[in-house]
Residue, then its C-alpha position, 0 to 999 in steps of 0.5 A: x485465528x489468524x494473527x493480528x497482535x504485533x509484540x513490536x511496532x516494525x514486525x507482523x505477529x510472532x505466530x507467522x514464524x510459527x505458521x512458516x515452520x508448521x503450517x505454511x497452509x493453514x485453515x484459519x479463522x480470521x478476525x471478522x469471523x470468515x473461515x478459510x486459509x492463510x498462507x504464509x510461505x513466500x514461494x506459496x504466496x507467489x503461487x497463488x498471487x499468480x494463479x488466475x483459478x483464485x480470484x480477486x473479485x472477492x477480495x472484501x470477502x466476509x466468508x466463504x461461499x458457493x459457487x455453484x452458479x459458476x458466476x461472481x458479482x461484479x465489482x464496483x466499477x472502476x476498481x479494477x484490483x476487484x477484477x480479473x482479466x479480462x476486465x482488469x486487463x482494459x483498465x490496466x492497459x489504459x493506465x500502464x503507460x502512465x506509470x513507467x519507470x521512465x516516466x517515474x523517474x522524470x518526475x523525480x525534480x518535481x518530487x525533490x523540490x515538494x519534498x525541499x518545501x516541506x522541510x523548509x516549512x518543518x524548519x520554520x516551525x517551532x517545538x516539535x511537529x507531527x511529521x505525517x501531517x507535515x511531512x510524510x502524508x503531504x508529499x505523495x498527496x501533492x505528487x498524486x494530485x498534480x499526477x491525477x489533476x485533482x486540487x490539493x485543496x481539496x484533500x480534507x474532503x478525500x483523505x477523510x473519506x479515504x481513510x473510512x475506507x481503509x478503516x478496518x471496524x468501519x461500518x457499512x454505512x461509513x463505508x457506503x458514504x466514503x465510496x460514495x462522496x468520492x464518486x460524487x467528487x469524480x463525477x465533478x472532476x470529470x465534467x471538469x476535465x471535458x470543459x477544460x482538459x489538463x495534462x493530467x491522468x484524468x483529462x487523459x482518460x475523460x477524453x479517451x472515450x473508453x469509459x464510463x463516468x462510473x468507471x472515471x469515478x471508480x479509477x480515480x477514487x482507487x488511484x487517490x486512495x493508492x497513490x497517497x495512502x501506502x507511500x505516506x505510512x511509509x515514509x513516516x514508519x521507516x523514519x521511525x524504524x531507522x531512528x529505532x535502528x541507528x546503526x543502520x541510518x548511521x550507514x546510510x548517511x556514511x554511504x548515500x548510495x546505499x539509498x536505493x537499496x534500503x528503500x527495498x529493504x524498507x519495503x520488505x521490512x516494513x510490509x505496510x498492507x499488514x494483512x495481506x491479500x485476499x484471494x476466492x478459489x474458482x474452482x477446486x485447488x491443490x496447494x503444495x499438497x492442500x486442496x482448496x475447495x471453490x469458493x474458499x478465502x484465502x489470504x496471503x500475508x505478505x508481511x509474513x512471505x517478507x520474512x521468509x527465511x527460505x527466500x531471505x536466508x540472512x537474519x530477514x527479522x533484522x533490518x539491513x539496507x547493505x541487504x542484496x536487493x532481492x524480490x519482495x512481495x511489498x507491491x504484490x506479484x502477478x497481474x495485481x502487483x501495484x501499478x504505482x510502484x516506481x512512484x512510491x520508490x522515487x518519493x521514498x528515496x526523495x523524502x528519507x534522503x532529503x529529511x535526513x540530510x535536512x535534519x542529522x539530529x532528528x528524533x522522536x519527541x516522545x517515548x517510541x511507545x507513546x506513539x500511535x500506531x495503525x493497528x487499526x487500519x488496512x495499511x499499517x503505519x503510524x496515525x501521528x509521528x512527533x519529532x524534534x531536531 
C-alpha cells in the first residue's frame, strides 16, 4: 500500500524513508484500490517528471489500463496539466508570459499592501481568529482574482466548489457538479470580458481569439483553484511548523534576510501536494533497473523526493531556513513544473515576513493536536489555524 498515515503534522509518512532505503521503486497498492508503482528517489522522480514516455493525461488515473489502441482519452479542455505536448504546449504559451519572475516581482506592492490589510483587520479583532479564513487563504485569493479579473466577492461560490474538487473521498457527482458550476461561471466571466475587457488574464485570453469558451472555462477554473489553494495551506501551515520551531522562527527574526531562503525551505519541508504526481507509462519503460510496463500508474511522491538525503545530505527531516538553497520538487519539475511559481514565492515571503513583524507573540490558541489538519484533501495543510498574540 502506499503510505498515507503521518506520525507528525509537518513530515509525510515515516514508511517513504523506508521505501528510499529499500524500495525506491516499489509496486504498490495505493489507497483507492489502483495497483501500479510508487517512486520515492528524488533523482527517479525527476527522471520520470521529464520523460514524455509517461503521460499526465492519466493523472486522475483510478487503475492501470491497456493501451493497445495506442490512443488516450482526452482531457476536459483547458486543463491543460492533464495533457501532453503538443497540446499542452499552446496552453502554456498563452500563459507563460503572464507569470515571469519580473512580472511576479512588480506585483510584490500590490501583495504588501493585501497582506498590511488583513493584519490591520486581524489586529482590530478581538480574542483569537482563524488565521485561514482571516489571513492565509485571502491573500492569494485576492491576488489571484485581481491577477484573473474575477470579483472576490464571488469566492464563497468557487472556493466551495474548489475544494470538492481537491476533496479526496468526493464522489462523482461532487466532483461533476464542482467542475460544472465553475464552467458555468467562466462562461459568465468570458462573455463579460468580450462586452468589457479589463487589464486581466482572462480579458487577455477572451480577446486573443485562441480559444474555445470550453478551453477559457477550463483555464480559468484550473488558474482559481491553483492560484489560491496551494499558497493559501502554505502560509497557514509554515506558520504553524515556525511557531512549532522556535529556534528557527527566532533566526529569521534576528536576520530577515535569510527570508527568501526559508521560504524554500518551507517549500521542501512542507511539500503541500502530499501524494504526489501521477503519471501513465506510454510504452514499456525501464526505471533504474524496473520496467514499467504500458499503461502502468506511477506516482511520484514529492514529499518524499523533498526528504531524499542523497539530494538534501544535512539532516533533510530537520527544518533550517539558514539551509543552502538547492533544487526542490514542491513546484514539480519538467514541463508541469507550477507555472505560478514565482507568485506563490512573492505572497509567501510577503505574508510570513509581514505577520511575524506584525505580531512577535503570535501563538496557537489551542493545543498543536487540536488543530484540524487536511488529511483529508489533494493539498495538504490545515482546514482551521486559531491563533492569539
Amino acid at each position: 500500500m502506499q503510505p498515507v498515515k503521518r506520525t507528525c503534522p509537518f513530515d509525510p509518512p515515516p514508511e517513504y524513508r523506508v521505501f528510499r532505503e529499500e524500495a525506491p521503486i516499489a509496486q504498490v497498492t495505493f489507497p483507492d484500490g489502483a495497483s501500479g508503482w510508487l517512486v520515492t528517489r528524488y533523482a527517479d522522480i525527476r527522471t520520470v517528471l521529464a520523460d514524455p514516455r509517461f503521460s499526465s493525461r492519466r493523472r486522475m488515473l483510478r487503475a492501470s489500463i491497456p493501451l493497445d489502441e495506442g490512443s488516450v482519452p482526452p482531457p476536459a479542455p483547458g486543463w491543460f496539466i492533464l495533457m501532453d505536448a503538443p497540446e499542452h504546449t499552446r496552453f502554456r504559451r498563452l500563459l507563460t508570459g503572464q507569470f515571469t519572475v519580473r512580472r511576479m516581482r512588480e506585483l510584490t506592492p500590490a501583495v504588501e499592501r493585501i497582506v498590511a490589510g488583513r493584519l490591520d483587520e486581524m489586529a482590530a479583532a478581538e480574542g483569537p481568529v482563524d488565521l485561514v479564513q482571516a489571513f492565509a487563504l485571502p491573500i492569494p485569493s485576492l491576488v489571484i482574482c485581481e491577477l484573473l479579473g474575477v470579483p472576490y466577492e464571488d469566492r464563497e461560490e468557487f472556493q466551495r466548489n474548489s475544494a470538492l474538487l481537491l476533496k479526496i473521498e468526493a464522489s462523482a457527482e461532487e466532483v461533476q457538479g464542482a467542475q460544472a458550476a465553475m464552467n458555468r461561471y467562466f462562461h459568465r466571466l468570458a462573455a463579460a470580458k468580450r462586452a468589457e475587457p479589463g487589464d486581466d488574464i482572462l480579458s487577455a485570453l477572451v480577446h486573443s481569439g485562441d480559444l474555445t469558451d470550453e478551453e477559457l472555462a477550463g483555464v480559468g477554473s484550473l488558474l482559481l483553484i491553483a492560484g489560491h489553494e496551494t499558497t493559501a495551506n502554505m502560509i497557514a501551515l509554515s506558520t504553524m511548523c515556525l511557531l512549532r520551531n522556535p529556534d528557527q522562527l527566532a533566526a529569521l527574526r534576528a536576520d530577515p534576510s535569510l527570508m527568501d531562503g526559508a521560504v524554500e525551505e518551507l517549500l521542501r519541508y512542507l511539500s503541500v501536494i502530499q501524494y504526489g504526481t501521477r503519471r501513465t507509462a506510454l510504452e514499456d519503460v525501464e526505471l533504474d533497473g524496473r520496467l514499467i510496463k504500458a499503461g502502468s500508474l506511477v506516482v511520484a511522491a514529492l514529499p518524499s523526493g523533498n526528504r531524499d538525503q542523497a539530494q538534501f545530505a544535512e539532516c533533510p527531516e530537520r527544518l533550517d531556513v539558514s539551509r543552502a538553497s538547492g533544487p526542490h520538487l514542491a513546484f514539480g519539475h519538467g514541463i508541469h513544473q507550477c507555472l505560478g511559481q514565482q507568485l506563490a514565492r512573492v505572497e509567501l515571503k510577503a505574508a510570513l515576513s509581514a505577520l511575524f513583524q506584525r505580531f512577535p507573540e503570535l501563538r496557537l490558541a489551542v493545543p498543536e493536536e487540536e488543530v484540524p489538519m487536511r488529511d483529508d484533501m489533494l493539498v495538504y495543510g490545515v482546514h482551521e489555524l486559531p491563533v492569539s498574540w
